[in-house]
C-alpha positions in Angstrom: 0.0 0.0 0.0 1.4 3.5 -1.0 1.2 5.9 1.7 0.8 9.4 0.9 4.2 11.6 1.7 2.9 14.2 4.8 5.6 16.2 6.3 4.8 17.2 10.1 6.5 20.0 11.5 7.7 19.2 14.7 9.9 21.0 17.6 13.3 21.8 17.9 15.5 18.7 18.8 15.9 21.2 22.4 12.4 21.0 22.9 11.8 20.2 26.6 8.4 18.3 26.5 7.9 14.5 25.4 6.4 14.1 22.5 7.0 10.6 21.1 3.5 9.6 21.8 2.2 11.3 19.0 4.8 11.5 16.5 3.9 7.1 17.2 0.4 7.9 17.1 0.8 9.9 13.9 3.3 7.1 12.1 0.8 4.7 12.9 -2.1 7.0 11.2 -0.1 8.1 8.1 2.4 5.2 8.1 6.2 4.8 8.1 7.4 7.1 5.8 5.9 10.3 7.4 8.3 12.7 7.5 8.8 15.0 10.9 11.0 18.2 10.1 11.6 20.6 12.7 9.5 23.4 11.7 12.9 25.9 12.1 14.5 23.8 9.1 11.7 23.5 7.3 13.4 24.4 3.6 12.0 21.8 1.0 8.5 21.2 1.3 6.7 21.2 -2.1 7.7 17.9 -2.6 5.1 16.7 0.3 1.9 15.8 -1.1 0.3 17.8 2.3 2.3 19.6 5.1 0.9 20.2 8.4 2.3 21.9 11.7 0.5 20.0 14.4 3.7 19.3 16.2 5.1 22.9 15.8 5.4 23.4 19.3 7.6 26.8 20.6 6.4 28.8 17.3 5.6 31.1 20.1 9.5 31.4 21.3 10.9 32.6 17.8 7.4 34.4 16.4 9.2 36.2 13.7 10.9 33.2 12.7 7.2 31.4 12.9 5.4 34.4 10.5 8.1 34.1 8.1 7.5 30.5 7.9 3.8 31.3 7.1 4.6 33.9 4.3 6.9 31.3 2.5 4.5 28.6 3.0 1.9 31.3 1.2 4.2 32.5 -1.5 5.1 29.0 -2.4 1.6 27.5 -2.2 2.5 24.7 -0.1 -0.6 22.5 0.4 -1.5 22.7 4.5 -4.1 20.7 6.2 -5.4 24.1 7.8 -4.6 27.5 5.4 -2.1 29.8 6.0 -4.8 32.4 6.5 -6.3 30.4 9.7 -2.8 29.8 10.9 -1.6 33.4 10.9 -5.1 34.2 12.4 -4.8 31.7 15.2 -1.3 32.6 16.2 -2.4 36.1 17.9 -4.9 35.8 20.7 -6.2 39.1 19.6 -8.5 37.1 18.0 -10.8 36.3 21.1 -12.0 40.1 20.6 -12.9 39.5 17.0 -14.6 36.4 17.9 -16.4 38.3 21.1 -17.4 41.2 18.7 -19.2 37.7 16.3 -21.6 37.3 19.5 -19.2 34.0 21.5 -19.1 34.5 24.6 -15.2 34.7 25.7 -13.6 34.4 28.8 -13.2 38.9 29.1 -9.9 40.1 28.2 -8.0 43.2 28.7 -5.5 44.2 25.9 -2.4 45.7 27.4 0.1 47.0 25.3 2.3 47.1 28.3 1.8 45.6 31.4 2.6 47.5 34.4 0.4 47.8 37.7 -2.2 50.2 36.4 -3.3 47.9 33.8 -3.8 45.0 36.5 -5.8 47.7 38.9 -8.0 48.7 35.5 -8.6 45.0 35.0 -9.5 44.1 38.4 -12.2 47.0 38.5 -13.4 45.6 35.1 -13.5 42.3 36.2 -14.5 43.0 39.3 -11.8 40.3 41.1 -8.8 41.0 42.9 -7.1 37.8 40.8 -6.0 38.0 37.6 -4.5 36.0 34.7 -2.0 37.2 32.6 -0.1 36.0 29.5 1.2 36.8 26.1 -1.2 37.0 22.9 1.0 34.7 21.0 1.8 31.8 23.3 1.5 28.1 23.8 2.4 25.7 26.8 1.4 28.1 29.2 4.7 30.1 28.7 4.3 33.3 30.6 1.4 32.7 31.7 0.8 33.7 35.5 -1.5 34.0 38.2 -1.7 37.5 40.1 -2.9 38.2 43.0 -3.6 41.8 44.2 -0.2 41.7 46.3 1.7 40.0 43.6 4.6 41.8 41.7 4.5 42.0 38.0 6.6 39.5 36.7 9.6 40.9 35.5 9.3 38.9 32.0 6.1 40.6 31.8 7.1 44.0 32.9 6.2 46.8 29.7 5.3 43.5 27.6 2.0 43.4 25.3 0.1 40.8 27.4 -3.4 39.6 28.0 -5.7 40.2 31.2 -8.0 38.0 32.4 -10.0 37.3 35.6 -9.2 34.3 37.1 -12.2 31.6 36.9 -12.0 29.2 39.8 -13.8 26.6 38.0 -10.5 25.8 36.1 -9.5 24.3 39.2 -12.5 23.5 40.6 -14.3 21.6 37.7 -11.4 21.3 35.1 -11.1 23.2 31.5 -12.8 21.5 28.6 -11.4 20.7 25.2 -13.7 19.6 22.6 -12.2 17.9 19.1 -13.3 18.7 15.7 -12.1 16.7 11.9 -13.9 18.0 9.3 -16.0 19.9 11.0 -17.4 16.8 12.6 -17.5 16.5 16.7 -15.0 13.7 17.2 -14.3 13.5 21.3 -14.2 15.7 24.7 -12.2 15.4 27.6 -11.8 17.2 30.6 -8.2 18.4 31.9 -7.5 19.7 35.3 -4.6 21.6 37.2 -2.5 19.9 40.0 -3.9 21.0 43.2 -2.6 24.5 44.0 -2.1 25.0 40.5 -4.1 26.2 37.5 -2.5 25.4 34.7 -3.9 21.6 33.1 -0.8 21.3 31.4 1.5 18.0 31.7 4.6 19.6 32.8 2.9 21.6 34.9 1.3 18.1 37.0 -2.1 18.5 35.0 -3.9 15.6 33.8 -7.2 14.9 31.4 -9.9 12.3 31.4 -12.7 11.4 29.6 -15.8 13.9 29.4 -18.8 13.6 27.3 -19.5 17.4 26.6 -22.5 18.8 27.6 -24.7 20.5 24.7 -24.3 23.6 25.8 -20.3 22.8 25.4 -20.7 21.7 22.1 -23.2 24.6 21.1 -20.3 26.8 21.9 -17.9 25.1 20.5 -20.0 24.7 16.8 -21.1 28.6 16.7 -16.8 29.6 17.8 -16.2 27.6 14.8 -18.7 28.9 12.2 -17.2 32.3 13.3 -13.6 31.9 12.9 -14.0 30.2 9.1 -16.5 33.5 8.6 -14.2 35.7 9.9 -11.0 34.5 7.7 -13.3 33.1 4.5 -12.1 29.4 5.5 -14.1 26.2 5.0 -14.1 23.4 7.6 -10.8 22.9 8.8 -9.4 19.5 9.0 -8.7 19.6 13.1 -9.5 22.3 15.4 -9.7 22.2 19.6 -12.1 24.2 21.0 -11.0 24.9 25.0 -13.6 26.2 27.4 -14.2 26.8 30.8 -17.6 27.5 32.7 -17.1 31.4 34.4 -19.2 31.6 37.9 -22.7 31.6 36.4 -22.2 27.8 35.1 -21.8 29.5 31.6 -19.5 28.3 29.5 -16.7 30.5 28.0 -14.3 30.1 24.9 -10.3 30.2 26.3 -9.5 29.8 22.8 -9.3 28.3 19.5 -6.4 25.6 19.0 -5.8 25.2 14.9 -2.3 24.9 14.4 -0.3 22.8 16.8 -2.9 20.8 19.3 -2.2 18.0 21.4 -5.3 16.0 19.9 -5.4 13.1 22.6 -6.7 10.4 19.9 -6.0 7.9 22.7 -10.1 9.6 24.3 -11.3 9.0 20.5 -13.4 6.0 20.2 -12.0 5.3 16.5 -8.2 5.6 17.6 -8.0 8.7 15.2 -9.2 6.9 12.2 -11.2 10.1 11.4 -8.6 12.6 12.5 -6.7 10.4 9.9 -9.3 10.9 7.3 -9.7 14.7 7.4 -5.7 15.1 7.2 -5.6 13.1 4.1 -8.9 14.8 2.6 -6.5 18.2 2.2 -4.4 16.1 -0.3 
């Protein structure tokens, strides 16, 4: 059987977190001869029947290194599983406003252009909540992310830095952030991922772990209508993966924490089909 030639972009050999578990899940998938190129070296591409960047991880650590990746994948009309266009969308959370402006409701965000103690003390009237998250608009893995109280110095890494306000939402550790999977446009599988105690952030290297979760409708309502609105907003059709993250803010309503189209952890091991449909909506873009 002749597999088709994908090329996944993948992190730098430097790369801290483990991610041999998916690059087996994804040979597996799209067989042996899958290629895995660090996305920083990523010079010959057009030979690839379809390229995708779902293991780009750090993007976020070298962003004009990541852009200009993006305009030469444009200019040399490389065949992606998700477009340029939605890629260079997604990479900016800035696009949480444009996507609260479309009606969905967002967990509220402050835009600061540079942090310093006045924006936190603005936020926390808006919000109404001495405790605050902050991070960068383009960012991944949690990196820079933090969790302020009122008596808490700025960061110095975020000191004068465009970043992101947001209230804290204590049902991240209370209840657990929801992540709801898309192929195609099709729902494919929900889990649930919680922080380590004392902690809010659900990622791995952070002591945050996921289970199972069938998503309640008005999860997947959210989920459906974020989606509709991001292809509207950057004239996309259905994208061949997309995870929708959400947590429920104190009401019990449910709020967007963001779009993940370019580089999600997917967790096919919580799909009943073992990816077979992730698989299919890759190799539909070919």
């Amino acid at each position: 059987m002749t597999h088709p030639r994908i090329a996944i972009l993948s992190p730098i050999p430097e790369y801290e977190e483990d991610w041999s578990h998916i690059k087996s899940d994804y040979a597996r998938l799209f067989g042996p001869e899958t290629a895995f190129i660090d996305w920083t070296k990523a010079e010959a591409l057009a030979g690839y029947d379809l390229v995708t960047p779902l293991l780009a991880w750090g993007y976020q650590r070298d962003c004009q290194r990541w852009f200009a990746l993006l305009d030469r994948l444009e200019t040399e009309d490389i065949n992606l599983s998700n477009p340029v266009r939605i890629l260079r969308w997604n990479s900016d959370k800035a696009y949480l406003a444009e996507l609260e402006t479309a009606g969905i409701s967002c967990v509220p965000t402050l835009a600061a252009e540079a942090l310093d103690a006045a924006s936190l003390e603005t936020a926390r009237g808006i919000f109404g909540t001495d405790l605050l998250v902050i991070k960068p608009p383009i960012s991944g893995g949690a990196d820079g992310t933090f969790r302020l109280a009122k008596s808490s110095a700025v960061p110095d890494s975020t000191f004068g830095r465009r970043m992101m306000i947001q209230p804290y939402l204590p049902a991240i550790a209370a209840e657990g952030e929801y992540s709801l999977f898309y192929f195609n446009g099709q729902f494919s599988h929900s889990i649930i991922k919680r922080p380590a105690k004392g902690d809010f952030r659900v990622q791995d290297q952070f002591g945050g772990h996921e289970a199972d979760i069938a998503a309640p409708d008005q999860a997947r309502t959210l989920a459906v209508a974020a989606l509709a609105a991001a292809s509207e907003i950057t004239d996309t059709d259905s994208l061949a993966y997309a995870r929708v993250d959400m947590v429920r803010d104190d009401t019990g309503t449910f709020r967007l924490m963001e779009l993940e189209l370019i580089e999600p952890s997917l967790f096919l091991r919580f799909a009943k089909d073992n990816g077979a449909a992730f698989a299919a909506a890759i190799i539909s873009k070919i």
